[in-house]
C-alpha positions in Angstrom: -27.5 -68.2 -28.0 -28.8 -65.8 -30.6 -27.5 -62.6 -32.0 -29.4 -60.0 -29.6 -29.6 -57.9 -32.7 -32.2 -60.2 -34.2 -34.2 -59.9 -31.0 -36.1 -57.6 -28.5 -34.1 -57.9 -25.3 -35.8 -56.9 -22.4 -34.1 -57.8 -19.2 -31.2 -55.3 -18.6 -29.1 -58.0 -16.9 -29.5 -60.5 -19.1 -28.7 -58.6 -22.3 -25.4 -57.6 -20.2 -24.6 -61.1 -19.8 -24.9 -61.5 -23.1 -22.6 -58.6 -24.3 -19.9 -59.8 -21.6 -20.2 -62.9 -23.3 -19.7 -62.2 -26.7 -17.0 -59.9 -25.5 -15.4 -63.5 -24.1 -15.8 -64.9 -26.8 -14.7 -62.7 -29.8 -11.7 -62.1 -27.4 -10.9 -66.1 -27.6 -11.4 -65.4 -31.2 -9.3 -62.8 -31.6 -6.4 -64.1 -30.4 -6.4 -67.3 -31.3 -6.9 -65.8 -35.0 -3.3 -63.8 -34.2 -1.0 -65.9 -32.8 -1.0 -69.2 -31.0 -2.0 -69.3 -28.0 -0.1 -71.3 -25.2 -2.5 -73.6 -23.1 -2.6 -71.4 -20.3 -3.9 -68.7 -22.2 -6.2 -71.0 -24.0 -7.8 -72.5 -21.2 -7.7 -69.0 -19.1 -9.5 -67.5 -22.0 -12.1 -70.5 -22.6 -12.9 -70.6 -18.6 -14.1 -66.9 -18.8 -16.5 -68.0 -22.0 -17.5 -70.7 -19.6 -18.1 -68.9 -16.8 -20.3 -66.0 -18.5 -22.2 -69.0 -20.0 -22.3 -69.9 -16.2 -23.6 -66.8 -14.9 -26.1 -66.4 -18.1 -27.8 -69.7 -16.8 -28.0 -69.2 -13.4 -29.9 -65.9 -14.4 -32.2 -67.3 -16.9 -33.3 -70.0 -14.2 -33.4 -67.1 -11.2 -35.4 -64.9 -13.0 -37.1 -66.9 -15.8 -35.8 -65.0 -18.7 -34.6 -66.1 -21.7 -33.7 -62.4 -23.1 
């Protein structure tokens, strides 16, 4: 995935996606960076990553968009 700042993003839901899942994963980031994390919250954390990256595919192939 690319920055959307170095792009035109035209599709309302997708750039959404995309902002919930840089959210995701600067959050995974973020604590990770603080403290350790225990593997619960690791794997809690890196499902919702996964799952945006889910939800961002399954609208790209719905709707044909790549941004």
């Amino acid at each position: 995935m690319s920055c959307p700042s170095t792009r035109l993003v035209q599709c309302p839901e997708h750039a959404r996606l995309e902002e919930e899942y840089l959210a995701a994963r600067d959050r995974l980031r973020n604590l990770s960076r603080l403290r350790v994390l225990s593997r619960q919250d690791e794997r809690r954390l890196a499902d919702a990553v996964a799952v945006v990256i889910a939800r961002i595919k399954e609208h790209t192939a719905a709707h044909g968009c790549e941004h």
